[in-house]
VOPAGU-2260 file (C-alpha; in pm, 1 decimal, decimal comma):
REM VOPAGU-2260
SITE   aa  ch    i         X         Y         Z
SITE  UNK   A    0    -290,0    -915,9    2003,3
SITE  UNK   A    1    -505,6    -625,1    1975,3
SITE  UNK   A    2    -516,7    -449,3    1668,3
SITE  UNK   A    3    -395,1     -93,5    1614,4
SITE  UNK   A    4    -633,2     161,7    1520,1
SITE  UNK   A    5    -581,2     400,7    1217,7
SITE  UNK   A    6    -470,4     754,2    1329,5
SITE  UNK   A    7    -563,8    1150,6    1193,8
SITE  UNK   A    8    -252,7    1262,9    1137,9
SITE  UNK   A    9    -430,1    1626,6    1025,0
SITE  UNK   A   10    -765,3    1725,4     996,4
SITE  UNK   A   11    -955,5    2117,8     906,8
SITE  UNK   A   12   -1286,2    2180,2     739,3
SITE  UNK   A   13   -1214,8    2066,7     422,8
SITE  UNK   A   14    -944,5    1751,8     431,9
SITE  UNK   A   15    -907,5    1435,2     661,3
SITE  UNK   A   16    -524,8    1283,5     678,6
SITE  UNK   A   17    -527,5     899,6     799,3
SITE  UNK   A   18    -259,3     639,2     854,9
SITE  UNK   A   19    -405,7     324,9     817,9
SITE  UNK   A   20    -343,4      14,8     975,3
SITE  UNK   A   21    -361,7    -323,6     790,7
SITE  UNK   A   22    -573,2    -479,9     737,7
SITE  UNK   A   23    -846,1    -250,7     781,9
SITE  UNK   A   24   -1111,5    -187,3     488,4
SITE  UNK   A   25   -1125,6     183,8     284,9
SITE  UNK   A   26   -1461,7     175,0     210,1
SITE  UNK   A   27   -1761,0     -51,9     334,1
SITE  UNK   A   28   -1780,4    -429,0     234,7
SITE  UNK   A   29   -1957,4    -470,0    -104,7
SITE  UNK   A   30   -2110,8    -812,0      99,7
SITE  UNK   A   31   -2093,7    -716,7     421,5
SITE  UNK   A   32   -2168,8    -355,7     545,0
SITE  UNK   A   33   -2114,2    -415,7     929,9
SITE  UNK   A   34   -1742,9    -526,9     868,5
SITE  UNK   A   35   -1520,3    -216,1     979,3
SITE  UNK   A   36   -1446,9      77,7     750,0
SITE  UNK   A   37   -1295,9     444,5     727,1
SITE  UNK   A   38   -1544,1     601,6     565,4
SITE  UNK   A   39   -1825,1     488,1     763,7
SITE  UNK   A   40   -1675,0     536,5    1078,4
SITE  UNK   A   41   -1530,9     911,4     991,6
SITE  UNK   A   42   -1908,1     983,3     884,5
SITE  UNK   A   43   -2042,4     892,1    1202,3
SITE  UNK   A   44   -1956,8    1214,7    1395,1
SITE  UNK   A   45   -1864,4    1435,0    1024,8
SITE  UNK   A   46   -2183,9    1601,3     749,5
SITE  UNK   A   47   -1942,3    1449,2     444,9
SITE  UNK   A   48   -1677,2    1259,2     377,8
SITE  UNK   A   49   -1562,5    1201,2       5,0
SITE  UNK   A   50   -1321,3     971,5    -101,2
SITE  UNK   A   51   -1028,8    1070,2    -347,7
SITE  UNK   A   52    -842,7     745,1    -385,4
SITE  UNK   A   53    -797,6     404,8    -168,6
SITE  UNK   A   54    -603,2     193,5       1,3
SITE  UNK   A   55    -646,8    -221,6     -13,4
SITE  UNK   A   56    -755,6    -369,4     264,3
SITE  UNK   A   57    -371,8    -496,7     394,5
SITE  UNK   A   58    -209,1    -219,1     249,4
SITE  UNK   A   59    -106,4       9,2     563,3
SITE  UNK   A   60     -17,8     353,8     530,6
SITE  UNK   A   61    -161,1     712,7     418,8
SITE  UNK   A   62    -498,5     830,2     273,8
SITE  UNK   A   63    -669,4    1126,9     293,1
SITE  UNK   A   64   -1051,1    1236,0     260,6
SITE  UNK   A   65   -1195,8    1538,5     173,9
SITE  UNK   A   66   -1523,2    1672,2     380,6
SITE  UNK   A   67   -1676,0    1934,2     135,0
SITE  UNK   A   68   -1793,5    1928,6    -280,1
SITE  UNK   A   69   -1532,5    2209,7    -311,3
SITE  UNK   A   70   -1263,0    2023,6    -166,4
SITE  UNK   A   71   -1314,6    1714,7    -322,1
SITE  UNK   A   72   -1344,7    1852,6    -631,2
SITE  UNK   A   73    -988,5    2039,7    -584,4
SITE  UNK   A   74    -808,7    1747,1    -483,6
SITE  UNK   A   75    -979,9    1497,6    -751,6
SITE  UNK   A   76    -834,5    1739,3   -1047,2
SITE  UNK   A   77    -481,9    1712,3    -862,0
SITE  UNK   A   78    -505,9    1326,3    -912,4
SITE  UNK   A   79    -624,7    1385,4   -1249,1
SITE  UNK   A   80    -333,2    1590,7   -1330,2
SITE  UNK   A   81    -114,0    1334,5   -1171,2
SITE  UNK   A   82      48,8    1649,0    -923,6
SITE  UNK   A   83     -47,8    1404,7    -620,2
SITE  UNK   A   84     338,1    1246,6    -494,0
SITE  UNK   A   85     250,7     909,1    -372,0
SITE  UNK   A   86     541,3     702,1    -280,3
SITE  UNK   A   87     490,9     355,2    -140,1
SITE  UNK   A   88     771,1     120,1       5,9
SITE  UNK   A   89     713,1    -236,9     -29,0
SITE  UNK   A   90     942,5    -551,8      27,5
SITE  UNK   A   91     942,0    -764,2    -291,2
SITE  UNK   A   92    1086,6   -1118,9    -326,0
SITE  UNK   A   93    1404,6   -1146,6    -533,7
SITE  UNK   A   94    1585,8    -834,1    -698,3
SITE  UNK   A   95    1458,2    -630,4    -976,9
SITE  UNK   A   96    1733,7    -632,9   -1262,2
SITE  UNK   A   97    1802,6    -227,4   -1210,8
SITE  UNK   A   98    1858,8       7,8    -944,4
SITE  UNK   A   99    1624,5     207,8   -1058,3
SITE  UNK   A  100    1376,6     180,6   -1282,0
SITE  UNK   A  101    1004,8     270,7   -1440,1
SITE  UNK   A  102     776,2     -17,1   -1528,4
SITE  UNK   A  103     505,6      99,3   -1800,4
SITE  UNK   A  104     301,8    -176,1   -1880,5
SITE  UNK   A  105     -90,7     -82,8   -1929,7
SITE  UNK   A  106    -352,7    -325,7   -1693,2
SITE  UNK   A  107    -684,0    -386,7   -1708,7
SITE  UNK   A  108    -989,4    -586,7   -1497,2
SITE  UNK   A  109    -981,0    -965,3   -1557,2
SITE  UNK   A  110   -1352,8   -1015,3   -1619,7
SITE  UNK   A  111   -1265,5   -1264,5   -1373,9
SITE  UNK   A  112   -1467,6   -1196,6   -1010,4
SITE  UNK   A  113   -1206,3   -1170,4    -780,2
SITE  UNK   A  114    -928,9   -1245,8   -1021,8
SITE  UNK   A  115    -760,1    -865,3    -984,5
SITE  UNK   A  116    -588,7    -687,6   -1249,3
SITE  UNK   A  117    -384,1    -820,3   -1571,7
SITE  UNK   A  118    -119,2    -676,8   -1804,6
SITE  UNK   A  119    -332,2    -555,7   -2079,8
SITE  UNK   A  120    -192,1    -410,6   -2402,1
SITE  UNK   A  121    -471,3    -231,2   -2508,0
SITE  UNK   A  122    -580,0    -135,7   -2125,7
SITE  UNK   A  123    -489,5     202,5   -1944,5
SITE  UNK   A  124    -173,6     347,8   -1933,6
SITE  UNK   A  125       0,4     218,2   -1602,6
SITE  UNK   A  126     358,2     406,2   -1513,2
SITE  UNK   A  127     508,4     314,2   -1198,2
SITE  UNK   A  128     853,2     427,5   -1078,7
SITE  UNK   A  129    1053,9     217,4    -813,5
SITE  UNK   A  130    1376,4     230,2    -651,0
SITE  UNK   A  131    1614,0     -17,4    -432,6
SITE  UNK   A  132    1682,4     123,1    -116,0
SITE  UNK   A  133    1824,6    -274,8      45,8
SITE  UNK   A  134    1881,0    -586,2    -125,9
SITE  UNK   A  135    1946,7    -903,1      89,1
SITE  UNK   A  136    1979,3   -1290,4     -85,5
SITE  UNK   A  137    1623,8   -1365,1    -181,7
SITE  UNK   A  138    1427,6   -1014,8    -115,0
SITE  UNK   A  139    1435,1    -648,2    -201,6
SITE  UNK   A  140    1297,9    -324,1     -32,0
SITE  UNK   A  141    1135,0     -80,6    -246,1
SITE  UNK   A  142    1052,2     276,4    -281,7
SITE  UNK   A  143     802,8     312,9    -513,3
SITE  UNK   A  144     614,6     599,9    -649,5
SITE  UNK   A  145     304,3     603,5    -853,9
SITE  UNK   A  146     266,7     824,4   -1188,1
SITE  UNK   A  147    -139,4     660,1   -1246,3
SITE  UNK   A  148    -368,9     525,8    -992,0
SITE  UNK   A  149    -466,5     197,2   -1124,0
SITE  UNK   A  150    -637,3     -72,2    -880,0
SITE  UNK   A  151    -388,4    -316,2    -777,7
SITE  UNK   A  152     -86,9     -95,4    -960,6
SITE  UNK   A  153     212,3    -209,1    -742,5
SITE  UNK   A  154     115,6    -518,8    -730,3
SITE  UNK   A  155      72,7    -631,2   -1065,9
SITE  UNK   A  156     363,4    -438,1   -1220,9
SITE  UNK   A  157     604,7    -619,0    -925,2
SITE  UNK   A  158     478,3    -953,0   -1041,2
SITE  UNK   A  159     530,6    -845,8   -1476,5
SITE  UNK   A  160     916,4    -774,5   -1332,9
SITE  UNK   A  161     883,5   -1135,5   -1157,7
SITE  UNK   A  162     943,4    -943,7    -819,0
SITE  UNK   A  163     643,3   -1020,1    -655,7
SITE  UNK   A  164     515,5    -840,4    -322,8
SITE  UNK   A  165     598,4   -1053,7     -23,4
SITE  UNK   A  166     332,2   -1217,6     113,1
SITE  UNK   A  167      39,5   -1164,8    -210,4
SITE  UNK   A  168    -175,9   -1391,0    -254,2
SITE  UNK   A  169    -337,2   -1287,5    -570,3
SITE  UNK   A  170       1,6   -1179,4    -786,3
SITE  UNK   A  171     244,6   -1386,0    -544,4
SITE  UNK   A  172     288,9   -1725,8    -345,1
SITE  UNK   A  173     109,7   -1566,6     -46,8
SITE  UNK   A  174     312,3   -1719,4     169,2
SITE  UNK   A  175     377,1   -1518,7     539,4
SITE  UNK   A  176     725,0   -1465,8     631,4
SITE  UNK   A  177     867,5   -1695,1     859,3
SITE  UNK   A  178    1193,2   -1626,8    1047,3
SITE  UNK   A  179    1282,3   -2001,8     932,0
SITE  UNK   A  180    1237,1   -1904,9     585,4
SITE  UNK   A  181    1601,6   -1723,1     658,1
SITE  UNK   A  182    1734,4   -1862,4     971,5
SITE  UNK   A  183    1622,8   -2293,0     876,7
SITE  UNK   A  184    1743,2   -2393,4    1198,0
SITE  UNK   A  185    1493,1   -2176,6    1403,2
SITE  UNK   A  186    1234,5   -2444,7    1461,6
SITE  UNK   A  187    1506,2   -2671,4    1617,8
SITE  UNK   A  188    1514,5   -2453,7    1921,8
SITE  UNK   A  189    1165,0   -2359,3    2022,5
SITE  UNK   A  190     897,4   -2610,3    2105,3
SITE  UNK   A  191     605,9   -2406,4    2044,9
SITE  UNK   A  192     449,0   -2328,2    1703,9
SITE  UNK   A  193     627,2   -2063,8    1504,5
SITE  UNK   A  194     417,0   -1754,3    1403,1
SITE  UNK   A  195     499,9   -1532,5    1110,5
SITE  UNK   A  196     699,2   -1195,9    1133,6
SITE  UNK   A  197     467,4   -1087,5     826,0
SITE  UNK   A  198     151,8   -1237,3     691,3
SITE  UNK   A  199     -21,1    -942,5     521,3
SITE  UNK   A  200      59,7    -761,1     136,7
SITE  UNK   A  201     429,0    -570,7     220,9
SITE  UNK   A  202     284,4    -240,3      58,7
SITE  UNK   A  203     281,2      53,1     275,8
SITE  UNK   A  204     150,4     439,5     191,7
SITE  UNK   A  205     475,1     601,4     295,3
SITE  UNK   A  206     433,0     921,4     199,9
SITE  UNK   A  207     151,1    1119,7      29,6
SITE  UNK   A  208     228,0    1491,0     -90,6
SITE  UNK   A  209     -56,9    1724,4    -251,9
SITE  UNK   A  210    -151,3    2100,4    -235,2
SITE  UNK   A  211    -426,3    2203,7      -2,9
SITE  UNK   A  212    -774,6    2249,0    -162,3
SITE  UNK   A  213    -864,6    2587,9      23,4
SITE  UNK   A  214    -507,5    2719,5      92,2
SITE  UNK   A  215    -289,6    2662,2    -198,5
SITE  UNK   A  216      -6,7    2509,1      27,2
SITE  UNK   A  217     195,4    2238,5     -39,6
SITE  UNK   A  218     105,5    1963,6     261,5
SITE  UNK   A  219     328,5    1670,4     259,1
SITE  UNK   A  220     321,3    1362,4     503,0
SITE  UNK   A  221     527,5    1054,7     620,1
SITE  UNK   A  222     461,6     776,0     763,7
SITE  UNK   A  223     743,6     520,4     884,7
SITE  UNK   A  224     742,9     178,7     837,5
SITE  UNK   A  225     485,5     -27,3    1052,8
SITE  UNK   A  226     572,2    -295,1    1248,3
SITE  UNK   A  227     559,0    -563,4    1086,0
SITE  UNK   A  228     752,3    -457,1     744,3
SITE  UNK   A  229    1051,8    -373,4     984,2
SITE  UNK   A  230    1083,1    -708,8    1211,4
SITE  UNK   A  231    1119,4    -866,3     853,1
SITE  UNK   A  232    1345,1    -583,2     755,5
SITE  UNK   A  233    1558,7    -590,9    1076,5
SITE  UNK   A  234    1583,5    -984,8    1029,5
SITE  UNK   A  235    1695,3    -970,2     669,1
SITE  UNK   A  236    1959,1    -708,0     783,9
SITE  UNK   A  237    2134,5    -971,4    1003,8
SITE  UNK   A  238    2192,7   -1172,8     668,0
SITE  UNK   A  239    2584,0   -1149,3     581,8
């Protein structure tokens, strides 16, 4: 299956807005430079790009770049002053214990290469807001909005409320989702090997809100769910 490529959803002389497929890298490799990467290809035929915040690898969804020191500047102090509305929706495994709810737990590195981020008392502040919008037997879907911008935020505050993200393999079981994981007599009637409805981190950029650098306005952009978050969705709905 071919792979879909990101998309500008809006673009002027000072911002870039992309929705990003997963998985598909932010920012180059730190190992290996030739793999694929926004910001290397959007410099190819632009003077700058700057980045203002990332996206993992898997996570699909919206980002945007700014192509000027003036912009970038702008838009950083927006993110500093938290005025940025990111919201995320994810598909976690069991059901958080309210409807809605805000998770402030501080996180910090590891130390550990490769080893992510850990709940950290004395770490920085981490405030994450999150809302049910389904709930089926075994798995939730989330809307999610983000208050900081810690690495790995979602993620490690879905695991402290022991709803981890579907498919993680650093703060989960990393396990894909298999259509026999809800239907168990699936694989009695097909004779060829079953592939996974999702096999990536369920976190997708939904929507990303922030005042333009030059203008003043208020830009705000959506971005439905992809693919692959709503076969699992639309299978989960079929559960009585």
């Amino acid at each position: 299956m071919k792979k879909k490529r990101w998309q500008i959803i809006f673009e002027d002389d000072d911002i870039i807005v992309i929705d990003k497929p997963a998985p598909y890298l932010t920012i180059p490799d730190r190992y290996d430079k030739t793999k694929p990467n926004l910001v290397s290809t959007l410099s190819e035929k632009r003077d700058d790009v700057f980045i203002n915040h990332r996206l993992d690898k898997e996570t699909s969804g919206l980002i945007v770049f700014t192509k000027n020191e003036a912009a970038h500047k702008h838009l950083s102090q927006q993110f500093m002053d938290r005025s940025v509305d990111k919201h995320y929706l994810t598909l976690v495994n069991r059901k958080p214990v309210e409807e809605v709810g805000l998770i402030d737990l501080a996180i910090s590195p590891s130390g550990v290469r490769n080893k992510g981020m850990i709940l950290d008392a004395s770490g920085k502040e981490t405030l994450t807001k999150y809302r049910i919008l389904e709930s089926w037997n075994r798995y939730s879907l989330l809307e999610v909005k983000l208050l900081t911008g810690r690495q790995h935020q979602i993620r490690v505050h879905m695991k402290a409320i022991r709803c981890p993200i579907v498919c993680d393999p650093m703060y989960g079981d990393g396990k894909p989702f298999m259509l026999s994981d809800i239907k168990r007599r699936i694989n009695r009637d097909r004779e060829t090997e079953e592939r996974p409805l999702l096999s990536r981190v369920a976190l997708h950029s939904s929507m990303l809100s922030f005042d333009h650098p030059t203008r003043g306005e208020r830009l705000t952009y959506e971005s439905a769910l992809p693919k692959d978050m709503k076969a699992v969705v639309h299978q989960l709905g079929k559960i009585k």
